[in-house]
PQR file with spaces between the fields and no chain letter, atoms N, CA, C, O and H, PARSE charges and radii, in Angstrom:
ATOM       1  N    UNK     1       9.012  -82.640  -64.212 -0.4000 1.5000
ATOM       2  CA   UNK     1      10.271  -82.076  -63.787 -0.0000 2.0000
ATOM       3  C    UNK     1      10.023  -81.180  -62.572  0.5500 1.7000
ATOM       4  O    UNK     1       9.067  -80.407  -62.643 -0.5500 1.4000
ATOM       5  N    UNK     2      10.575  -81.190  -61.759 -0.4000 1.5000
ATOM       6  CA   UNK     2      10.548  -80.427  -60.267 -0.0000 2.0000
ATOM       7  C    UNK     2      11.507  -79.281  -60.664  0.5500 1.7000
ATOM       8  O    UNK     2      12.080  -79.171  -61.748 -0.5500 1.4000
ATOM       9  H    UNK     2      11.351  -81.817  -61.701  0.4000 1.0000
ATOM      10  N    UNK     3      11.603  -78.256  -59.361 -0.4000 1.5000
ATOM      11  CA   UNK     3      12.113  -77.144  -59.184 -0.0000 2.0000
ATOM      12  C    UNK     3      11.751  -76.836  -58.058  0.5500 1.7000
ATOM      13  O    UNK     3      10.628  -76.866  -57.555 -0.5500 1.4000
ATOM      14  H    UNK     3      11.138  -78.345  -58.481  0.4000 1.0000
ATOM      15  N    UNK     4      13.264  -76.364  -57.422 -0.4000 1.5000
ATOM      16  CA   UNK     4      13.739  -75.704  -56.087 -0.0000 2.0000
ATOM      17  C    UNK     4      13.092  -74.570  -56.374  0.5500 1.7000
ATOM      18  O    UNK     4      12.999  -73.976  -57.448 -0.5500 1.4000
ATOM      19  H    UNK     4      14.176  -76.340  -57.830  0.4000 1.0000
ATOM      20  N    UNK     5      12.502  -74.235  -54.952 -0.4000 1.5000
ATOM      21  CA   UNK     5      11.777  -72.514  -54.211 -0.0000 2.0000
ATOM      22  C    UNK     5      13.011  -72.573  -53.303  0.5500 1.7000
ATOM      23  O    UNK     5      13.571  -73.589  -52.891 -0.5500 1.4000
ATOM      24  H    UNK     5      12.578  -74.718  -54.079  0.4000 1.0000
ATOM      25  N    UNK     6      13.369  -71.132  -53.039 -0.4000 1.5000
ATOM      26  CA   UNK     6      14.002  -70.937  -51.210 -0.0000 2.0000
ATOM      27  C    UNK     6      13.003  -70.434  -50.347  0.5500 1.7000
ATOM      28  O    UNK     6      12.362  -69.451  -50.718 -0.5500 1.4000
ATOM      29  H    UNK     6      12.914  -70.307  -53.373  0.4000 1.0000
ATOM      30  N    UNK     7      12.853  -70.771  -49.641 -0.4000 1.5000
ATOM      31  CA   UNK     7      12.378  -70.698  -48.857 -0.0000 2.0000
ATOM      32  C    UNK     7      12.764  -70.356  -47.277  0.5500 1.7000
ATOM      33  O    UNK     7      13.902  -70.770  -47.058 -0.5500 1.4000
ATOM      34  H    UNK     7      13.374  -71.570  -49.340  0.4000 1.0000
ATOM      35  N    UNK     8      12.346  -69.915  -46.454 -0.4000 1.5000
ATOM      36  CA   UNK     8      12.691  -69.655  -44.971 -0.0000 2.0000
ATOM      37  C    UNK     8      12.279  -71.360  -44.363  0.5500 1.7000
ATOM      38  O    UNK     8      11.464  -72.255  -44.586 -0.5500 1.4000
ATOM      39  H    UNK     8      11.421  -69.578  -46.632  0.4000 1.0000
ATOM      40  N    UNK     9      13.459  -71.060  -43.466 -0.4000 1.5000
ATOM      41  CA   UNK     9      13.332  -72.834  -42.570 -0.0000 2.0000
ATOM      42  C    UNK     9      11.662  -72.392  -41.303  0.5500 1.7000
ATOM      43  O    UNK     9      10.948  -73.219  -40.737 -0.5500 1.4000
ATOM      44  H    UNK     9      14.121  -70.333  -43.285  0.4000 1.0000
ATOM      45  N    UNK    10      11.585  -71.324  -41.269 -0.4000 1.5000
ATOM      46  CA   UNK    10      10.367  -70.956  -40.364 -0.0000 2.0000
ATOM      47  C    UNK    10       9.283  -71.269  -41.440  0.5500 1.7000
ATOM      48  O    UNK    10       8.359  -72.034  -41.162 -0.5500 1.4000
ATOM      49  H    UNK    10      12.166  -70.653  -41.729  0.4000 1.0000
ATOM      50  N    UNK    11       9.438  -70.418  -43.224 -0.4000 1.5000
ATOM      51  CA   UNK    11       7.991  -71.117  -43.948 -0.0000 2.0000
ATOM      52  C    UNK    11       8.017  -72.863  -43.883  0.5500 1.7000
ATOM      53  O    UNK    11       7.046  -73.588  -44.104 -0.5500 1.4000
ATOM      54  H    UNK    11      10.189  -69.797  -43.450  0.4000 1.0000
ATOM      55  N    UNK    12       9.468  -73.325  -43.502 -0.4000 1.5000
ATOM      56  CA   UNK    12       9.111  -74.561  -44.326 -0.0000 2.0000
ATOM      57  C    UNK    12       8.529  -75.396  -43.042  0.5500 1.7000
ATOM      58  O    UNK    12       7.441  -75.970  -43.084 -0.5500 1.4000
ATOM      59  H    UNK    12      10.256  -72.737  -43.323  0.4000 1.0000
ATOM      60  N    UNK    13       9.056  -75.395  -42.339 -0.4000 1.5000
ATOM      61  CA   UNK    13       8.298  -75.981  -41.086 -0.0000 2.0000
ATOM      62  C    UNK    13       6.978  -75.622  -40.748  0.5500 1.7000
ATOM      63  O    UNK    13       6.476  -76.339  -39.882 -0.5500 1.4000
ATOM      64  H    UNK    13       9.940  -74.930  -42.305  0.4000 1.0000
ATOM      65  N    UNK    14       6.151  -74.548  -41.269 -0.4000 1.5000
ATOM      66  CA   UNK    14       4.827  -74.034  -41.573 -0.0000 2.0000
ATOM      67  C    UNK    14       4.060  -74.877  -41.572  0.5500 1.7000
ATOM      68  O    UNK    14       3.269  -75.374  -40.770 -0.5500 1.4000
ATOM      69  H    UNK    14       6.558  -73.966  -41.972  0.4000 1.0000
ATOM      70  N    UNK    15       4.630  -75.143  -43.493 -0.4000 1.5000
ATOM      71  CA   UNK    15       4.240  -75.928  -44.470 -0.0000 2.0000
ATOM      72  C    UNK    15       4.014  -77.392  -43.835  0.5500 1.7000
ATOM      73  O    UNK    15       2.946  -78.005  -43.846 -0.5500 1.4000
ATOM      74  H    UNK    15       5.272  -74.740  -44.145  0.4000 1.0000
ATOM      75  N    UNK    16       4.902  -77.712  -43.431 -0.4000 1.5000
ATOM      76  CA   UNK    16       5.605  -78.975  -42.538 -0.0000 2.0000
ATOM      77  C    UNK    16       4.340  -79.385  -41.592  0.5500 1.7000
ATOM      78  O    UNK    16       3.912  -80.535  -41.489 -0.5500 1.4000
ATOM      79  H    UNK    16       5.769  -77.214  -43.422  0.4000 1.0000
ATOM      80  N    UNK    17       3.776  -78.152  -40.866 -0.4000 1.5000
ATOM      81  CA   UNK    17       2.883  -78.260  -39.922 -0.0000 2.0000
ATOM      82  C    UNK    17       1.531  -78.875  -40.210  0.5500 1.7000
ATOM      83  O    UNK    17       0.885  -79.765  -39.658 -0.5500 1.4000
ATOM      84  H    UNK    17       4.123  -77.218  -40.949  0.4000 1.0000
ATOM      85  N    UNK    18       1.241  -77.798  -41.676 -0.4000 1.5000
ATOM      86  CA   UNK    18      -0.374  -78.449  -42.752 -0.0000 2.0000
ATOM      87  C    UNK    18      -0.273  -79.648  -42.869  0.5500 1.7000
ATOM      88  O    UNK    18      -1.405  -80.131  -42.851 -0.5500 1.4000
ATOM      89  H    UNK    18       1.767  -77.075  -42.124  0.4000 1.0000
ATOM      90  N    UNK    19       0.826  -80.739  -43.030 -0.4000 1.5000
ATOM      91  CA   UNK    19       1.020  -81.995  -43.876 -0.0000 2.0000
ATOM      92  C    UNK    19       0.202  -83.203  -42.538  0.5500 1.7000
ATOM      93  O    UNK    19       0.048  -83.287  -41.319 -0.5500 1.4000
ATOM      94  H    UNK    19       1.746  -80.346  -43.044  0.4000 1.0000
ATOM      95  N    UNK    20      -0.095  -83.887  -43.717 -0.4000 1.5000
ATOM      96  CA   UNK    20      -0.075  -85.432  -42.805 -0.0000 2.0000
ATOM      97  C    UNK    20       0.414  -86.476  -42.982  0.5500 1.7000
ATOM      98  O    UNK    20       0.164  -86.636  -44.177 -0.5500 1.4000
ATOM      99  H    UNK    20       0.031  -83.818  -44.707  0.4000 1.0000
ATOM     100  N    UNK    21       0.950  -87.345  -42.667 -0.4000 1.5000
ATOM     101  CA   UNK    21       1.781  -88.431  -41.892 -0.0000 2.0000
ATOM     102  C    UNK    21       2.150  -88.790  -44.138  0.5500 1.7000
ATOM     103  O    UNK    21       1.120  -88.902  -44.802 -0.5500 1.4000
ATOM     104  H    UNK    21       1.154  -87.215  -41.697  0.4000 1.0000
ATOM     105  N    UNK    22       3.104  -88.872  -44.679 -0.4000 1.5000
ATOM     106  CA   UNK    22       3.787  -89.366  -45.582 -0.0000 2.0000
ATOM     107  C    UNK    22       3.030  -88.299  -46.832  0.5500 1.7000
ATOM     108  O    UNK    22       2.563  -88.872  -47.816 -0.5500 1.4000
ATOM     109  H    UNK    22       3.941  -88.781  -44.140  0.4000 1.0000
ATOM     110  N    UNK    23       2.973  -87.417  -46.788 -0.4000 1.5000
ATOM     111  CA   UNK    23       2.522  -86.426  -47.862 -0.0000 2.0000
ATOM     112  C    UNK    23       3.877  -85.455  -47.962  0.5500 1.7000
ATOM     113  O    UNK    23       4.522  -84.945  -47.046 -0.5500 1.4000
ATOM     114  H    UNK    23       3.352  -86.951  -45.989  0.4000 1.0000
ATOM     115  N    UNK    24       4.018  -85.403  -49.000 -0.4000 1.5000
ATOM     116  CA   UNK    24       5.236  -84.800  -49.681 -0.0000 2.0000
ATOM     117  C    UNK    24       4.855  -82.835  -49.456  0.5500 1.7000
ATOM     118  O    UNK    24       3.737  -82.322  -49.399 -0.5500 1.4000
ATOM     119  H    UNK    24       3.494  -85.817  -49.744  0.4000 1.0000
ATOM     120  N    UNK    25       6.026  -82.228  -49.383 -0.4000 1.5000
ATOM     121  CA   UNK    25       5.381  -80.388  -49.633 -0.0000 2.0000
ATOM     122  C    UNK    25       4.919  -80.214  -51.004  0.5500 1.7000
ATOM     123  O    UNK    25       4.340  -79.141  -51.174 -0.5500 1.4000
ATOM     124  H    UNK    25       6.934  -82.645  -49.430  0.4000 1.0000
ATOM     125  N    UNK    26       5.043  -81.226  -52.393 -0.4000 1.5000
ATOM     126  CA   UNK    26       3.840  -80.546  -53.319 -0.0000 2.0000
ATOM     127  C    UNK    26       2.652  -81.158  -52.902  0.5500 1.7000
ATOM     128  O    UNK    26       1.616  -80.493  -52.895 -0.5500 1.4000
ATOM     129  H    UNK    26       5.514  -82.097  -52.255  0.4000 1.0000
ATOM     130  N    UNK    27       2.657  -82.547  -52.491 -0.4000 1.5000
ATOM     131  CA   UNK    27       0.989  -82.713  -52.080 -0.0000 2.0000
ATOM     132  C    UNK    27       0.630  -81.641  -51.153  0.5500 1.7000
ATOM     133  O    UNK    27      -0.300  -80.958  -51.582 -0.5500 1.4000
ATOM     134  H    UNK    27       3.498  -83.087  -52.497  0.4000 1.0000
ATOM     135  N    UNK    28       1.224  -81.174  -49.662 -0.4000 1.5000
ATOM     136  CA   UNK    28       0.516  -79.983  -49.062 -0.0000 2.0000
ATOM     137  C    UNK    28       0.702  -78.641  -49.738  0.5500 1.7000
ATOM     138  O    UNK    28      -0.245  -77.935  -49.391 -0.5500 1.4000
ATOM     139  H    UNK    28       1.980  -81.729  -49.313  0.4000 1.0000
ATOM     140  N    UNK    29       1.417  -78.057  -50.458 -0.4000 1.5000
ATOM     141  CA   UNK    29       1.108  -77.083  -51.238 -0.0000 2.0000
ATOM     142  C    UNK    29      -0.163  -76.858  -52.251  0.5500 1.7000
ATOM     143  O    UNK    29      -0.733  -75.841  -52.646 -0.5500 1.4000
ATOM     144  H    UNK    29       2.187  -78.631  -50.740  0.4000 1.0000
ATOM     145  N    UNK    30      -0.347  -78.204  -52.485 -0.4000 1.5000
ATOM     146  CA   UNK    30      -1.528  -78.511  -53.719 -0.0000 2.0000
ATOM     147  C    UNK    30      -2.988  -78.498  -53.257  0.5500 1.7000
ATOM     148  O    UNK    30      -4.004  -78.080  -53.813 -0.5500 1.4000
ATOM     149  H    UNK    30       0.116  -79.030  -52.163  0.4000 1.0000
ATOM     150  N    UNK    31      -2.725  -79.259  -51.716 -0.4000 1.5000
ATOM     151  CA   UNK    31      -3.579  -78.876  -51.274 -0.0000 2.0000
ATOM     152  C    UNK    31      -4.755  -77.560  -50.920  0.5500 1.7000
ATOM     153  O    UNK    31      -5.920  -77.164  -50.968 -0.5500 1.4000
ATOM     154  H    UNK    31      -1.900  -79.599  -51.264  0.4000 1.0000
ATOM     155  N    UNK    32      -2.891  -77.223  -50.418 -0.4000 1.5000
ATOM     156  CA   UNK    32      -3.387  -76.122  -49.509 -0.0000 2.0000
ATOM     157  C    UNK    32      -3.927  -74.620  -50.720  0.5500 1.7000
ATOM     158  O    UNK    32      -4.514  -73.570  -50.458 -0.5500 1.4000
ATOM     159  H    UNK    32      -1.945  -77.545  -50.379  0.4000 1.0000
ATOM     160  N    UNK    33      -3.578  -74.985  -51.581 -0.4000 1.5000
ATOM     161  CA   UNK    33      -3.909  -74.146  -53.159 -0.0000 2.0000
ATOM     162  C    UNK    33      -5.242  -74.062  -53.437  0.5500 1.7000
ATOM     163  O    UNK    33      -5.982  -73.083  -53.532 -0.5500 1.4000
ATOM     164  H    UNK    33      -3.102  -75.839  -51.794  0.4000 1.0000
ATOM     165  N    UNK    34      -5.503  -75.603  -53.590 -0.4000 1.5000
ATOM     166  CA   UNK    34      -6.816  -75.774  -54.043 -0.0000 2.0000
ATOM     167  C    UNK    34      -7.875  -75.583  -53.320  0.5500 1.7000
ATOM     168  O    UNK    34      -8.977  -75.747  -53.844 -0.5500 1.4000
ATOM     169  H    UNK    34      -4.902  -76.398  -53.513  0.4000 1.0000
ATOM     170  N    UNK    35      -7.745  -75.120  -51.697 -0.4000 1.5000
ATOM     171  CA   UNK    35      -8.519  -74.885  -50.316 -0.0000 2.0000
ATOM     172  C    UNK    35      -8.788  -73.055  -50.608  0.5500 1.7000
ATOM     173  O    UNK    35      -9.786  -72.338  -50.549 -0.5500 1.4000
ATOM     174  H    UNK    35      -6.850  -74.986  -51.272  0.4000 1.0000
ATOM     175  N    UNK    36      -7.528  -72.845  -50.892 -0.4000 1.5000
ATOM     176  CA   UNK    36      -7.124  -70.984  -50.954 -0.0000 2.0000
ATOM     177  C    UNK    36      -8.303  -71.453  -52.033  0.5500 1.7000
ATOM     178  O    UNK    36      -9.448  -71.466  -51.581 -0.5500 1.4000
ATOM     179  H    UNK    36      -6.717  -73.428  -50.940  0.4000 1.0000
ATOM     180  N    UNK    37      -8.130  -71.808  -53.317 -0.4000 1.5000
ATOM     181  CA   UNK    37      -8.881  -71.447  -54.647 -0.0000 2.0000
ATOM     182  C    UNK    37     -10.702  -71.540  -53.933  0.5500 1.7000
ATOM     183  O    UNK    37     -11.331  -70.496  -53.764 -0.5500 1.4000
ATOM     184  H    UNK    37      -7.200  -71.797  -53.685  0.4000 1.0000
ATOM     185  N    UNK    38     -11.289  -72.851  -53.611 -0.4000 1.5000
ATOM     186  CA   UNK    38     -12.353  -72.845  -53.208 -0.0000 2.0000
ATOM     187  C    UNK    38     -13.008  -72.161  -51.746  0.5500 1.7000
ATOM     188  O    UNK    38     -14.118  -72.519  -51.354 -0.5500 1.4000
ATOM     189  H    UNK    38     -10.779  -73.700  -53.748  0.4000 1.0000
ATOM     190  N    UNK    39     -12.081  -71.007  -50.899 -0.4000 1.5000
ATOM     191  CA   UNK    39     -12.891  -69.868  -50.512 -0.0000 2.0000
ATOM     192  C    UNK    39     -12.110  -68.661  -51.532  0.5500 1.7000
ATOM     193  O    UNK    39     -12.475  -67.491  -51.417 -0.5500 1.4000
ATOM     194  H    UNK    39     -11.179  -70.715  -51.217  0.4000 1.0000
ATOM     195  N    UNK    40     -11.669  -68.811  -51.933 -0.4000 1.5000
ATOM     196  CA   UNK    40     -12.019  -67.421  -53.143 -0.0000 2.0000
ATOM     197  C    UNK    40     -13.286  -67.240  -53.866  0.5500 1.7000
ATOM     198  O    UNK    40     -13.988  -66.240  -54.018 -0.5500 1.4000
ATOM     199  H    UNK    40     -11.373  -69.762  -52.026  0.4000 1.0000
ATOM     200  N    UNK    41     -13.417  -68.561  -54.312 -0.4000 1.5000
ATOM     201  CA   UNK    41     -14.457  -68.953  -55.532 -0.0000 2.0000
ATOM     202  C    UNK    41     -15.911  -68.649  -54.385  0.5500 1.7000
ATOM     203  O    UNK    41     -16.836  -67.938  -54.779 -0.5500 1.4000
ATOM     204  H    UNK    41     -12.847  -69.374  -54.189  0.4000 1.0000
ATOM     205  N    UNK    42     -15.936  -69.300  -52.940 -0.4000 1.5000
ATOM     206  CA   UNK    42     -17.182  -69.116  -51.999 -0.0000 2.0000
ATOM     207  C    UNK    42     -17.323  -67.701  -52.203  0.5500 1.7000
ATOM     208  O    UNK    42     -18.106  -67.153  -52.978 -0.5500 1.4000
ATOM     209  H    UNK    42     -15.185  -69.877  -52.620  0.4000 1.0000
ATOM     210  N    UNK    43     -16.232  -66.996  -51.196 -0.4000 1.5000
ATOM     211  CA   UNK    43     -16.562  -65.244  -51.013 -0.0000 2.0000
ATOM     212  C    UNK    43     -16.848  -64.668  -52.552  0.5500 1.7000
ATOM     213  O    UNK    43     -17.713  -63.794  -52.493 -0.5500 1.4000
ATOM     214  H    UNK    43     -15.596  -67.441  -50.566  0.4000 1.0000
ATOM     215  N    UNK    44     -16.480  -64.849  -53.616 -0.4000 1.5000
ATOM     216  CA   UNK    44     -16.646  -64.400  -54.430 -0.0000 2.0000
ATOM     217  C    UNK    44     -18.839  -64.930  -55.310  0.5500 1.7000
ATOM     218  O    UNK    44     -19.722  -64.629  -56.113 -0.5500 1.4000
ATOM     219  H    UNK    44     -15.777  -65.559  -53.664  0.4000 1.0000
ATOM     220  N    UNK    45     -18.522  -65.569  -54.560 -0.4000 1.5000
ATOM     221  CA   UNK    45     -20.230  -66.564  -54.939 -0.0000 2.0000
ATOM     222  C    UNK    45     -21.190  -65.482  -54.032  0.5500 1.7000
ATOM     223  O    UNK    45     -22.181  -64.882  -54.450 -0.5500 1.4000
ATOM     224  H    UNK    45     -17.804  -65.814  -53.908  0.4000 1.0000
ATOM     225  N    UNK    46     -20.622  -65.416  -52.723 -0.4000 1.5000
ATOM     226  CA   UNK    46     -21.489  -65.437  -51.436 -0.0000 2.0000
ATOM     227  C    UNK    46     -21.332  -63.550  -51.205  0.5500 1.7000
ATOM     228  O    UNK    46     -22.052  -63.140  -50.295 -0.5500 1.4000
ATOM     229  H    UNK    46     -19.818  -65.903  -52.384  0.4000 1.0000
ATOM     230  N    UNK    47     -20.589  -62.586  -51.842 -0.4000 1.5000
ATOM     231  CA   UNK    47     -20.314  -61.415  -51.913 -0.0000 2.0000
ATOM     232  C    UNK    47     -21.849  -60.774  -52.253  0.5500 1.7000
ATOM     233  O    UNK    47     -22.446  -61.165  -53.256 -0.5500 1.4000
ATOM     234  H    UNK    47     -20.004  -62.920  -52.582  0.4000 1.0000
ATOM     235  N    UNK    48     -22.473  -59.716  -51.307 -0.4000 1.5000
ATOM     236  CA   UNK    48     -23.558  -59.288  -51.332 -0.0000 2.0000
ATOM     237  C    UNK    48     -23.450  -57.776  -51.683  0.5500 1.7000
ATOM     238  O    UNK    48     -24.448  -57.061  -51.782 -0.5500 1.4000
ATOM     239  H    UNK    48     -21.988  -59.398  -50.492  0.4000 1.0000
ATOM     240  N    UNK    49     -22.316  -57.382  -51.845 -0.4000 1.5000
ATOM     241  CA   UNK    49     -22.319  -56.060  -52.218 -0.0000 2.0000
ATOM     242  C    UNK    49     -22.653  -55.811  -53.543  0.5500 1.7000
ATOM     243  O    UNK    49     -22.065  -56.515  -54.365 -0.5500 1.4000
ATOM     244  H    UNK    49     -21.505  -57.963  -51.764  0.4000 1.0000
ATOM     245  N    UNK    50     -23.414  -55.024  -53.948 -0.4000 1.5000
ATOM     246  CA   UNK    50     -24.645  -54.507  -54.996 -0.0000 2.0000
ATOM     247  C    UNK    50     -25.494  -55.005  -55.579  0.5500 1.7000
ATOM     248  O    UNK    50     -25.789  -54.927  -56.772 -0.5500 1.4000
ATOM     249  H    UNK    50     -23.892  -54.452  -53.281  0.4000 1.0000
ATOM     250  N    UNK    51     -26.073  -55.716  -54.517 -0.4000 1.5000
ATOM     251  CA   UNK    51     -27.080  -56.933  -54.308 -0.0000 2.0000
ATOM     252  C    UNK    51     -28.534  -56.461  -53.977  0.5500 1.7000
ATOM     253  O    UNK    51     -28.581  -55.350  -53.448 -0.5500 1.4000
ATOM     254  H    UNK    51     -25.834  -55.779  -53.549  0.4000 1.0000
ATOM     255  N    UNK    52     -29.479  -56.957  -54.141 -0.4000 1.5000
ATOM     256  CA   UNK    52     -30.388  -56.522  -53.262 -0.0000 2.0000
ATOM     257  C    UNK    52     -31.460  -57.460  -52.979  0.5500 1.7000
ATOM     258  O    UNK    52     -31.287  -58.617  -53.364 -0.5500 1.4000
ATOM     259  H    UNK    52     -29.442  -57.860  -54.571  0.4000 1.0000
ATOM     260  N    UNK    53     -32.467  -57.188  -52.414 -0.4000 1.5000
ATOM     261  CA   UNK    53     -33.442  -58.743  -51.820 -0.0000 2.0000
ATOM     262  C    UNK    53     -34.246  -59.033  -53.313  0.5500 1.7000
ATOM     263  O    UNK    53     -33.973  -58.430  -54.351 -0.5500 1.4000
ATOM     264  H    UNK    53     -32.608  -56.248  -52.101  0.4000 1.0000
ATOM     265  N    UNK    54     -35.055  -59.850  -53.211 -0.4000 1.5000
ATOM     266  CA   UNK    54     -35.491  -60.756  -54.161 -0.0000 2.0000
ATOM     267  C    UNK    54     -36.935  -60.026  -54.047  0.5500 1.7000
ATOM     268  O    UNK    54     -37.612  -60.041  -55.075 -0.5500 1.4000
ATOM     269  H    UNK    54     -35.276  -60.340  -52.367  0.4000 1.0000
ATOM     270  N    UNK    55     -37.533  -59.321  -52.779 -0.4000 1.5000
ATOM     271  CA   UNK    55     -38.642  -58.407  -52.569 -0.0000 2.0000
ATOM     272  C    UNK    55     -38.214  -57.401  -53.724  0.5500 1.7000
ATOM     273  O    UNK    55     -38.748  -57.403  -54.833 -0.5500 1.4000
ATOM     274  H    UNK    55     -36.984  -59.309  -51.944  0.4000 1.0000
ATOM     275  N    UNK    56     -37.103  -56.466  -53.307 -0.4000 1.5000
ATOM     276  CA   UNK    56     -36.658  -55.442  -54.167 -0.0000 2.0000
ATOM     277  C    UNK    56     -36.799  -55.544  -55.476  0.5500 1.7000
ATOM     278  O    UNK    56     -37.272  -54.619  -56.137 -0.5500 1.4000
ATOM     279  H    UNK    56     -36.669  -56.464  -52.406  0.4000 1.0000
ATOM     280  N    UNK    57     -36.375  -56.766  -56.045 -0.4000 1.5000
ATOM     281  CA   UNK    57     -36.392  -56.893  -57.682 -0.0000 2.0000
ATOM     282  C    UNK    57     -37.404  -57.183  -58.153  0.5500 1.7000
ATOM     283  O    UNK    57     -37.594  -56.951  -59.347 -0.5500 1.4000
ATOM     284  H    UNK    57     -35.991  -57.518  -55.509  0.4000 1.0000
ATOM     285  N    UNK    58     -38.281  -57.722  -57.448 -0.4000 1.5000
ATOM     286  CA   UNK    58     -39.569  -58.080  -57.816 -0.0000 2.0000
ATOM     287  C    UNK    58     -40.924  -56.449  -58.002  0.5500 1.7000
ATOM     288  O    UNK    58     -41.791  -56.142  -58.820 -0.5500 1.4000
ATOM     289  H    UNK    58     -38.127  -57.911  -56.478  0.4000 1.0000
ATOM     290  N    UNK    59     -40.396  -55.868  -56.777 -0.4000 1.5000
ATOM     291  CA   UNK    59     -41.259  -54.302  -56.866 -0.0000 2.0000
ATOM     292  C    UNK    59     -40.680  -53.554  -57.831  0.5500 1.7000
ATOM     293  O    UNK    59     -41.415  -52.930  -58.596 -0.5500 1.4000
ATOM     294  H    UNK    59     -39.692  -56.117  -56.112  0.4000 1.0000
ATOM     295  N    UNK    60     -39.188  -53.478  -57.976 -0.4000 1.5000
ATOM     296  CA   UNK    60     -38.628  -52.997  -58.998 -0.0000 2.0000
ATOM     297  C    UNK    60     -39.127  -53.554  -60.249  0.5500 1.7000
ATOM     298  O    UNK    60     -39.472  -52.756  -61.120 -0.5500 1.4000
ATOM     299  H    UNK    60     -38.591  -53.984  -57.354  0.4000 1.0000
ATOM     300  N    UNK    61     -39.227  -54.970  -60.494 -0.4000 1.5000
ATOM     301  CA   UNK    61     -39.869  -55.856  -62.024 -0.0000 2.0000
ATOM     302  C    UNK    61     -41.301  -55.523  -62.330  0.5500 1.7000
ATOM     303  O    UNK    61     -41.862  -55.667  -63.417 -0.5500 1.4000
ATOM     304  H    UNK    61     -38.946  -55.619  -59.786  0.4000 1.0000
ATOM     305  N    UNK    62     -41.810  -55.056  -61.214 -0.4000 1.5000
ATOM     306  CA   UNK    62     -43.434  -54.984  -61.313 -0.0000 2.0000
ATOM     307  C    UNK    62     -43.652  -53.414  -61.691  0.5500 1.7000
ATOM     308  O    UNK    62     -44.541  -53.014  -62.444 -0.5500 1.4000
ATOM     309  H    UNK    62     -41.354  -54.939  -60.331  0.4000 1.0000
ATOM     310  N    UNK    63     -42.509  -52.442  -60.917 -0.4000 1.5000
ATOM     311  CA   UNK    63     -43.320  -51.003  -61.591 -0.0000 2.0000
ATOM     312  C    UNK    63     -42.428  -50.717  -63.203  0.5500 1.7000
ATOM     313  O    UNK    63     -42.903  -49.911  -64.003 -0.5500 1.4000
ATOM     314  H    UNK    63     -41.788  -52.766  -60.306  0.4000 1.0000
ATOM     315  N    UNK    64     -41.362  -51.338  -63.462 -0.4000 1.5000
ATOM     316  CA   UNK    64     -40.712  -51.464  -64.521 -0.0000 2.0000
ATOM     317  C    UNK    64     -42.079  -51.893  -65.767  0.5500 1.7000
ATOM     318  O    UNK    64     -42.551  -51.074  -66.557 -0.5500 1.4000
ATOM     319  H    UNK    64     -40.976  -51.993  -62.812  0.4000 1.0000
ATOM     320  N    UNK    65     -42.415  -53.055  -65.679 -0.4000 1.5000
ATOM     321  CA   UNK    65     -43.396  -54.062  -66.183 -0.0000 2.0000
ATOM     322  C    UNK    65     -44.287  -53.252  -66.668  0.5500 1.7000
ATOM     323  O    UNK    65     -44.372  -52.797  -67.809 -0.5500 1.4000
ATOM     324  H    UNK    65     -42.032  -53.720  -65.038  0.4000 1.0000
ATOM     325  N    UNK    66     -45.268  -53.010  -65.320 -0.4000 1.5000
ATOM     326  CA   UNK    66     -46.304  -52.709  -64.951 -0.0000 2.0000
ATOM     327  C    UNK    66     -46.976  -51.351  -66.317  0.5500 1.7000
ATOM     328  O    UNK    66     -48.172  -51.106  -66.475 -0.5500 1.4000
ATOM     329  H    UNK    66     -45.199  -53.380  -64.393  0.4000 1.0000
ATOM     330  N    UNK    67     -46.113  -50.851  -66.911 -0.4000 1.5000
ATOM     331  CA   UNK    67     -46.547  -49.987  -68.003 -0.0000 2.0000
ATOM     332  C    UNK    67     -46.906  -50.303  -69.263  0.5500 1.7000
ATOM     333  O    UNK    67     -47.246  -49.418  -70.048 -0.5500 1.4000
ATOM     334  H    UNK    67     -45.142  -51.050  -66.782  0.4000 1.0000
């Protein structure tokens, strides 16, 4: 079962713009979803904040250990 969004004639021609030649706006919405989802999922993979090198954990594992 479908369902109407309103939308602005400026979003929809946007939308309009992503598409290619006989793709409907849920195929480019679906698309364009599942593109948003897989760089969320990257930056969220590839995020280095409170990270540290593989040197670090290892000197850290060794004087930890090391007793």
């Amino acid at each position: 079962m479908n369902t109407t969004i309103a939308i602005s004639p400026e979003i929809r021609d946007q939308i309009k713009d992503f598409g290619n030649k006989g793709e409907t706006y849920d195929d480019i919405l679906a698309r364009l979803l599942n593109s948003a989802k897989e760089r969320q999922l990257q930056e969220l993979l590839m995020d280095d904040k409170d990270c540290i090198t593989i040197e670090e954990a290892l000197a850290k594992a060794k004087k930890q250990w090391s007793k």
